[in-house]
C-alpha positions in Angstrom: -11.0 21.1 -16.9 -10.5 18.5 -20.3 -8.3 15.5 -19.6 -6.0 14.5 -22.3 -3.5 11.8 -22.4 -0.4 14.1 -23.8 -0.9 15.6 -20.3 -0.2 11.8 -18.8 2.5 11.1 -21.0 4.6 13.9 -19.8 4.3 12.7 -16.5 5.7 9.4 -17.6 2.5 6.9 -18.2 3.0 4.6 -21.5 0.5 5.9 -24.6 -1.8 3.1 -23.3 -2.1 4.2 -20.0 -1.6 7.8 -20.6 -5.4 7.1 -22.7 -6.9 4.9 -20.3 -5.8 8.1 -16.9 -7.7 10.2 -19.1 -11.2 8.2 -19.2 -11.0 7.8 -16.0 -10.5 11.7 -14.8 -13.3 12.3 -17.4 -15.7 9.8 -16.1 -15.2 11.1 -12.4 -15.5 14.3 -14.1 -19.3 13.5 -14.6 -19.7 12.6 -10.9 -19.5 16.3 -9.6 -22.5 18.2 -9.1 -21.4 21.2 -11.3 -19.1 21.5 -14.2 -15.6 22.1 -13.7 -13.3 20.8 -11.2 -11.2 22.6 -9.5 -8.4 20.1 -8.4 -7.7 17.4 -10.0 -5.0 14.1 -9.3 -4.1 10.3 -10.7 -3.7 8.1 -7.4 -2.1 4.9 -8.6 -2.0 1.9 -6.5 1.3 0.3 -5.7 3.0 -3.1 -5.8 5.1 -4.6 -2.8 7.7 -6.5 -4.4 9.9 -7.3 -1.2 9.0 -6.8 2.2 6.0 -8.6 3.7 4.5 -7.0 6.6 8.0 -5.6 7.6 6.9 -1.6 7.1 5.2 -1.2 10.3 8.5 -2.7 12.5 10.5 -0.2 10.8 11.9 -2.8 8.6 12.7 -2.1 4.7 10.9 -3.2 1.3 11.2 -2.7 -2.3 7.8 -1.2 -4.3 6.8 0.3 -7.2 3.7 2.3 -8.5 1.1 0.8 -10.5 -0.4 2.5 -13.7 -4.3 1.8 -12.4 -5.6 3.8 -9.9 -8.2 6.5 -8.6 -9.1 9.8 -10.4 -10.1 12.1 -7.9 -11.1 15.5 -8.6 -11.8 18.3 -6.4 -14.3 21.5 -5.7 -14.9 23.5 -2.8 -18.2 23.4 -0.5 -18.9 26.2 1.7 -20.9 23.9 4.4 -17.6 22.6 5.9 -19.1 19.0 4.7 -16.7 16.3 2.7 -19.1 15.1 0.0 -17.7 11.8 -2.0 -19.2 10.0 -4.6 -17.9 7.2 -6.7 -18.1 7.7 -10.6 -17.3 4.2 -11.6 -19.3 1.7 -8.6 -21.8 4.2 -7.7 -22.7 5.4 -4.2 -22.4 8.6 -2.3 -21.8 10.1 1.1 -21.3 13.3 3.2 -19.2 13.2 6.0 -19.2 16.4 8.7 -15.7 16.2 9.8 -17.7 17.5 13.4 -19.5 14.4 14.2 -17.1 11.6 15.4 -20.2 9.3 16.4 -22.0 8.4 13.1 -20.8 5.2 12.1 -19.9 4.3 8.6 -19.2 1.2 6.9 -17.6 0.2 3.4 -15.5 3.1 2.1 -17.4 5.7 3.3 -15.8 4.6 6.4 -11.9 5.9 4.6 -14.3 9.3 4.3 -14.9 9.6 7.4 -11.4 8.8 9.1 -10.0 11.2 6.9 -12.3 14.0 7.7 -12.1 13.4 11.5 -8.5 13.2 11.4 -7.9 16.5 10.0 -10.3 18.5 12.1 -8.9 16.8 14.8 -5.5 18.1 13.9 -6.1 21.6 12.0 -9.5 22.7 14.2 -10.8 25.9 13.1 -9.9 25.0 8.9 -12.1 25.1 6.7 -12.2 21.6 5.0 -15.6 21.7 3.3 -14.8 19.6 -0.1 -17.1 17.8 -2.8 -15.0 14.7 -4.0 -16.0 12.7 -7.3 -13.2 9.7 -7.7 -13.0 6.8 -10.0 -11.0 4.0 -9.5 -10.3 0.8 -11.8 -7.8 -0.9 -9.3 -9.0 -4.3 -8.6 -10.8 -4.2 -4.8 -9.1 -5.9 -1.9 -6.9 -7.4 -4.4 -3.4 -6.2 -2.3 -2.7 -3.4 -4.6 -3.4 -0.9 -2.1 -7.1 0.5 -3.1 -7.7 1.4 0.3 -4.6 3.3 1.2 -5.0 5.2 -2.6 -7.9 6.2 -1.7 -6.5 7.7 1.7 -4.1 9.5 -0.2 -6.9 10.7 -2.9 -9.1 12.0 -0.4 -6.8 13.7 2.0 -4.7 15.3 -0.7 -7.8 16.8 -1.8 -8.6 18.2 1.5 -5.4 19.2 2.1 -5.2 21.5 -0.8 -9.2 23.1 -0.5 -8.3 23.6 3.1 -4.6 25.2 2.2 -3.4 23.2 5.3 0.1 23.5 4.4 0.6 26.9 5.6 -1.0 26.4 9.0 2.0 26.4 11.6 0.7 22.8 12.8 1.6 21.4 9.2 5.0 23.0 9.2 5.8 21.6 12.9 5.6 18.2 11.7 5.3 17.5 7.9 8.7 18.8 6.1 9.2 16.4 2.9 7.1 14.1 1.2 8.6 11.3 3.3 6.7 12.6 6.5 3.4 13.3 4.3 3.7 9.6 4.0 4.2 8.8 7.5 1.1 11.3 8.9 -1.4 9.6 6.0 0.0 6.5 7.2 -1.0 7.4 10.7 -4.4 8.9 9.7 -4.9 4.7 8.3 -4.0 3.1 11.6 -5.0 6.1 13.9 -2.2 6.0 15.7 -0.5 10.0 16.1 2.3 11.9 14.5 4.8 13.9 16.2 2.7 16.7 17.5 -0.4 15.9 15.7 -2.7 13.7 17.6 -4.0 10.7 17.0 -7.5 9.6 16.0 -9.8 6.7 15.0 -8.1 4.7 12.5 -10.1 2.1 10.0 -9.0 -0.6 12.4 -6.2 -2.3 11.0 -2.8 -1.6 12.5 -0.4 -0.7 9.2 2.2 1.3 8.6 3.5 3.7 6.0 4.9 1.3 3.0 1.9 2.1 0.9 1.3 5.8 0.9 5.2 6.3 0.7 5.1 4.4 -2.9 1.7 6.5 -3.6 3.9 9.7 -2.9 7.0 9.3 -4.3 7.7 6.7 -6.2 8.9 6.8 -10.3 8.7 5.8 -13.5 10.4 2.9 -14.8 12.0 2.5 -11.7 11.4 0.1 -8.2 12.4 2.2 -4.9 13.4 1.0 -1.5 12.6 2.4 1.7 12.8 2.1 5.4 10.2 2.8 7.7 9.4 4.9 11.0 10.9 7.3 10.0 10.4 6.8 6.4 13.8 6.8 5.1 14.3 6.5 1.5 17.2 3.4 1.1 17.5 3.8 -3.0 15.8 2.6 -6.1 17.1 0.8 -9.4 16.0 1.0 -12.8 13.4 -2.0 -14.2 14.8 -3.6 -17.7 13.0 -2.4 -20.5 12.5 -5.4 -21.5 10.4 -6.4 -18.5 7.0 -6.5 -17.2 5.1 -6.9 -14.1 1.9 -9.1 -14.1 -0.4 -8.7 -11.2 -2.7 -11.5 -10.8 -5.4 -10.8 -8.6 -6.4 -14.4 -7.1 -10.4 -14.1 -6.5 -10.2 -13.8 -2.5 -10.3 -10.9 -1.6 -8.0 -9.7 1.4 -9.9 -7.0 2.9 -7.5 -5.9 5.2 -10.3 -3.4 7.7 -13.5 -5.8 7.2 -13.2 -10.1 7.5 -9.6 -10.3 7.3 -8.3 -7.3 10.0 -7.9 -9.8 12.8 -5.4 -11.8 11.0 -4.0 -8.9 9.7 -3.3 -7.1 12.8 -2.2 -10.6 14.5 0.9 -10.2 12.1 1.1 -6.5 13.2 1.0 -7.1 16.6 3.3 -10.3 17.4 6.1 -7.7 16.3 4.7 -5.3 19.2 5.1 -7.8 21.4 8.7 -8.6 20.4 9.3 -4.7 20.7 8.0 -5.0 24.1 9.9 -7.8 25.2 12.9 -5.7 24.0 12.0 -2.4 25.6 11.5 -4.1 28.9 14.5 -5.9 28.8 17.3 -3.8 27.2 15.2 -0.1 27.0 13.2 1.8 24.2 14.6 1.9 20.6 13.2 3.6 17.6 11.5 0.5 16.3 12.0 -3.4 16.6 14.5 -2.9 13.1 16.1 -0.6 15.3 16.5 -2.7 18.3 17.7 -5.6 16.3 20.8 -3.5 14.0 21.9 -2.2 17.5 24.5 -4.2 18.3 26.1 -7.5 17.0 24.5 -9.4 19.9 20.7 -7.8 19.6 19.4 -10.6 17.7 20.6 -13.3 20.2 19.7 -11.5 23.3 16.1 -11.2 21.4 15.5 -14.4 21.2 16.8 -15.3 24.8 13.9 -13.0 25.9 11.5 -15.0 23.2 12.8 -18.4 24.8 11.4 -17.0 28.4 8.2 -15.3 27.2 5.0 -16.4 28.8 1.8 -15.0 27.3 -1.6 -16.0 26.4 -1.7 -14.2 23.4 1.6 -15.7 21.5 3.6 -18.9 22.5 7.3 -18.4 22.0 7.1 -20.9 18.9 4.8 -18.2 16.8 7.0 -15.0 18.3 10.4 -17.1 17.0 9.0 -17.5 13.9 7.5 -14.2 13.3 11.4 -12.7 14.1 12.4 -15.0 12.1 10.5 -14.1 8.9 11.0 -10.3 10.0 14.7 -10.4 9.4 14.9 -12.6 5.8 12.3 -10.9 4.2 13.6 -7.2 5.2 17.4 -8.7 4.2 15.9 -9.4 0.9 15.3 -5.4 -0.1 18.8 -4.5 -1.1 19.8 -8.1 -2.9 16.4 -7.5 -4.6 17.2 -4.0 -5.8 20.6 -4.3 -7.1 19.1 -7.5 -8.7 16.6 -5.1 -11.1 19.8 -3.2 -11.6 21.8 -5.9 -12.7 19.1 -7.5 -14.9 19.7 -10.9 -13.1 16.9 -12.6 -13.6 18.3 -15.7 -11.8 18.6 -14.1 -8.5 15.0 -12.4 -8.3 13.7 -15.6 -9.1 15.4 -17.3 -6.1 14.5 -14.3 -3.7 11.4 -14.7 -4.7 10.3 -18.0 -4.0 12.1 -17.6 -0.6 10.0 -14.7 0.0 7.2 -17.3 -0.7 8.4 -19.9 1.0 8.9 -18.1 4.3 5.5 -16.4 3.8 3.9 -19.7 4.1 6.3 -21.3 6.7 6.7 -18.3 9.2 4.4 -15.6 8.5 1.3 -17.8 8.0 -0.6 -14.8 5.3 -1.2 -17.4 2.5 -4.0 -19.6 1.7 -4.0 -22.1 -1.2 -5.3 -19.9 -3.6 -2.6 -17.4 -3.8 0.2 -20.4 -3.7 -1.3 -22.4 -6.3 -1.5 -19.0 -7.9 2.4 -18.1 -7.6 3.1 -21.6 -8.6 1.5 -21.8 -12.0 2.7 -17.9 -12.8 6.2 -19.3 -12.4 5.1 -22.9 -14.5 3.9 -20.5 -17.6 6.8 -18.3 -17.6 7.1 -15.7 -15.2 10.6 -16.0 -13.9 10.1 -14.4 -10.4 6.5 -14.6 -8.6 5.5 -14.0 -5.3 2.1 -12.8 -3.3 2.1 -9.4 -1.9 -0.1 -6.9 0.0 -2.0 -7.8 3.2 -2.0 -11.4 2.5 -5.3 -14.0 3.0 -6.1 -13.3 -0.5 -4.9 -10.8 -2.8 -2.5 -10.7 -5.5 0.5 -12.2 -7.0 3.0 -10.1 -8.9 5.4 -12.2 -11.4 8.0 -10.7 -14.0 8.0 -11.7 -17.2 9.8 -11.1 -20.9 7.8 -7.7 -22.2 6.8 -10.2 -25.3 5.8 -13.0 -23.5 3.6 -11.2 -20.9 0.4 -11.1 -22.4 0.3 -15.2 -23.3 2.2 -15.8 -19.8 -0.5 -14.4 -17.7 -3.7 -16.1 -20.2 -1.9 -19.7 -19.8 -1.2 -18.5 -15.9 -4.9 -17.7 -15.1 -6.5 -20.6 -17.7 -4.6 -23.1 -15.6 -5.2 -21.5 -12.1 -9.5 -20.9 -13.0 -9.6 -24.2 -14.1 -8.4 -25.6 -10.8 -10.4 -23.6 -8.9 -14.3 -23.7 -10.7 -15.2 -21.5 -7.3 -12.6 -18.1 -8.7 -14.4 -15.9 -11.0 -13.4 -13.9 -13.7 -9.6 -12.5 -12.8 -9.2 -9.1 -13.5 -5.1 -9.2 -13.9 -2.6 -6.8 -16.0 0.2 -6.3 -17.4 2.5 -2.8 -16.5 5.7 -1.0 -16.1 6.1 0.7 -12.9 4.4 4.1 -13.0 4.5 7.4 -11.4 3.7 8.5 -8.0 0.6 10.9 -7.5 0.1 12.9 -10.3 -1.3 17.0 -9.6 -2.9 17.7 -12.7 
């Protein structure tokens, strides 16, 4: 199988990225252990635009695919063993779907949740698979390495193991929608209509991330609601305009040291959804439960006011409503803004997003503020931090023409403040396409 980038520019990549897709398939290429792959795919990573830790509640957010992400490429193995190795870092391992006691660490721990997962919930298939992938999306960085390589991995099972035709695949998966939703599940373990659950990587997600991975387009940001994924529309990006994704030199490893903070954010909304449950009865989700009737907000926080646990004081469950409902509002003012063009109003969206990250949700640290701040100081008219939080990435928007110089003052100014940040591995892109058969 060649890789050339006329093959990526009919899928929609700019002539830059359309080259840079093709080294990438070609170095994984020289990761398998014979010639010739068999199945071959672009992963791309994602950006969240609007919607900070709202997916999981069922809330809404605005993203878009990125034009970095994995090459994963494909042959069969007769052994039933799912044999990965990374083309670009380096590093191997073999997984037997079989054995849920070894424990992994690292990626190799994405291997092995995936593997389990579906012989867990298609026993009897045969999902033996030798995986090369390559990957230059910056690690931990909030761009959703982890959750592409979930994708990359169990797309390439998928297909060896022809799982779409077994009669538990049709019971639950119908569009790409609920493909996100079950890979979504596979992440956080948690199960999916009639296929069970299983050990997760720890971190207790939802489905924003592999939704963008799966479906979203060129040129173009897309909204969505979650559990169920429901797509809520998607406007055109200016020509004229770019994204710049900063990384900010701390990482924001979402399943190693920052999971606990993570999955505090996850689970003060559980709690809310409890407190509701109990009170009024069940609801899809705590989005749900909240647009179900013009008092559902007030009788919410009534509960919130009474709410005695050990875990969350009614101060830190107010305030995590509170940024629940503004930063899901913000998705469809954000999207008809990138139809509009109005740079004015994604600007002030944007630094309430910010704002109400650092006030209510408690996900920044200094670096990725001073980060946002100095974007905006250079240039970028709309910049915000995005992704798990403690750490990560910034996105800004910026004049095509101006991107490049926006970005070198932005990260000059923010490396010089901090002498402890390293090199910052940040670029410059139009939204890109969603997973890529090839």
């Amino acid at each position: 199988m060649r890789f050339g980038s006329d093959a990526f520019e009919a899928h929609g990549f700019e002539p830059v990225d359309a080259a840079s897709r093709a080294r990438l398939c070609t170095l994984a290429a020289s990761a398998l252990p014979a010639p010739g792959a068999e199945w071959a795919w672009f992963v791309p990573g994602r950006i969240e635009i609007f919607g900070k830790h709202t997916d999981y509640a069922g809330g809404r957010s605005l993203v878009a695919a990125v034009p970095r992400g994995f090459a994963v490429l494909a042959q069969p193995r007769s052994d039933g063993a799912i044999g990965v190795s990374d083309a670009r870092y380096g590093g191997r391992v073999t997984v037997d779907p079989a054995d849920e006691d070894r424990v992994f660490a690292g990626w190799h721990r994405y291997v092995a949740v995936v593997a389990r997962r579906l012989a867990r919930n298609f026993p009897g298939a045969a999902l033996g698979t030798e995986i090369a992938i390559a990957s230059d999306l910056p690690r931990a960085a909030g761009v959703s390495s982890s959750s592409a390589l979930v994708v990359g991995l169990a797309t390439a099972i998928i297909e060896r193991a022809g799982l779409r035709a077994r009669p538990e695949w049709q019971a639950a998966i119908h569009t790409t929608e609920d493909l996100a939703g079950y890979l979504g599940a596979m992440e956080n373990g948690l199960s999916f209509g009639p296929l069970p659950s299983a050990s997760g990587v720890g971190t207790h997600g939802g489905s924003e991330d592999h939704t963008a991975i799966l479906t979203c387009q060129p040129g173009r940001v897309s909204a969505y609601a979650y559990v169920p994924v429901v797509p809520q529309g998607g406007a055109p990006m200016p020509a004229d305009w770019r994204f710049l994704v900063v990384p900010s030199g701390i990482e924001a490893d979402k399943a190693g040291g920052a999971r606990d903070r993570y999955n505090r954010a996850s689970v003060a909304t559980q709690v809310l959804y409890r407190l509701w449950t109990a009170a009024v009865g069940p609801a899809p989700s705590l989005a749900a439960a909240l647009a179900s009737g013009p008092g559902a907000v007030d009788t919410l926080q009534a509960l919130i006011a009474g709410h005695r646990d050990p875990a969350f004081t009614a101060e830190e469950l107010a305030a995590r409503l509170s940024h629940f409902r503004a930063e899901d509002a913000r998705v469809p003012p954000a999207r008809d803004a990138f139809a509009a063009g109005d740079v004015s109003r994604l600007g002030e969206l944007a630094a309430a997003s910010q704002a109400d990250a650092e006030r209510w949700l408690g996900n920044q640290i200094p670096e990725t503020s001073a980060l946002v701040r100095v974007l905006r100081e250079t240039g970028g008219f709309a910049a915000s931090s995005f992704g798990a939080g403690f750490g990560g990435s910034v996105w800004a928007l910026a004049p095509a023409g101006e991107a490049v110089a926006i970005a070198e003052a932005a990260v000059t100014r923010y490396r010089a403040s901090r002498p402890h940040i390293g090199s910052v591995d940040w670029f410059s892109a139009r939204p890109g396409p969603a997973l890529v058969a090839l």
